[in-house]
C-alpha positions in Angstrom: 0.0 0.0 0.0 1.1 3.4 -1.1 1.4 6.2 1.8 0.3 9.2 0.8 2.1 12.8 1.4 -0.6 14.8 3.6 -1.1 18.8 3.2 0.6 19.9 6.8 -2.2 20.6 9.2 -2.6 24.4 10.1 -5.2 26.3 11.7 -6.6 29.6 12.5 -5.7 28.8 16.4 -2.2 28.0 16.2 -0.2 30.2 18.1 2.9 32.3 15.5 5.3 30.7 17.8 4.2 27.5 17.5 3.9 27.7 13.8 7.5 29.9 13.3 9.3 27.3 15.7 7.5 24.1 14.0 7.9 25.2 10.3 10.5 27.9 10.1 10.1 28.2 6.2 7.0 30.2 7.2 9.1 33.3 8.4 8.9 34.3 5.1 5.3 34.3 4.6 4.9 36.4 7.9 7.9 38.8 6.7 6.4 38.6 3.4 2.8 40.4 5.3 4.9 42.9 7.6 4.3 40.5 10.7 7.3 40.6 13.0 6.4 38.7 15.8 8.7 36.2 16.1 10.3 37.6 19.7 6.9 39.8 21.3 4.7 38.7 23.7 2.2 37.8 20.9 3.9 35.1 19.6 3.5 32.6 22.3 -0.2 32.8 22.9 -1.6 34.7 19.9 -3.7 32.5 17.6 -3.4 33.3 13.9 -7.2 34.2 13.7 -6.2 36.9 16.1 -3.2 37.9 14.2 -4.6 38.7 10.6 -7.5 40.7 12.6 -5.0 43.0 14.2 -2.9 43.1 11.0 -5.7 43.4 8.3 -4.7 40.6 6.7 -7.2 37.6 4.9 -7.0 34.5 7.1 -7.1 32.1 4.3 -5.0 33.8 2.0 -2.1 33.4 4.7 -2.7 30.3 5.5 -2.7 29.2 1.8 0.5 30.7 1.4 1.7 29.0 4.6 1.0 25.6 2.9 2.5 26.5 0.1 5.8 27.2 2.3 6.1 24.2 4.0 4.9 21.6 2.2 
């Protein structure tokens, strides 16, 4: 039987730091937006929802490009 790759699993409540420290490819997508939170407060227990909210960005667009990263 033939494994097949899976899409990595990200969501809208994944803290930055968890996703920066777990895929760090994905610094460039949140450089890429302006987000610099890879050392503030923020980054630790921030979800990503909460994030693009503050940051104006669309949620799925960023995570699309996120995908796109690490895969």
């Amino acid at each position: 039987m033939e494994i097949q790759p899976t899409e990595p699993i990200l969501s809208d409540d994944m803290t930055i730091g968890y996703i920066l420290k777990t895929y760090p490819a994905s610094r460039a997508v949140f450089k890429r937006y302006g987000v610099r939170c890879e050392s503030c407060k923020g980054a630790v227990s921030e979800p990503l929802r909460n994030m693009a909210a503050n940051y104006g960005i669309d949620l799925n667009s960023f995570l699309n490009e996120l995908r796109e990263v690490i895969s």
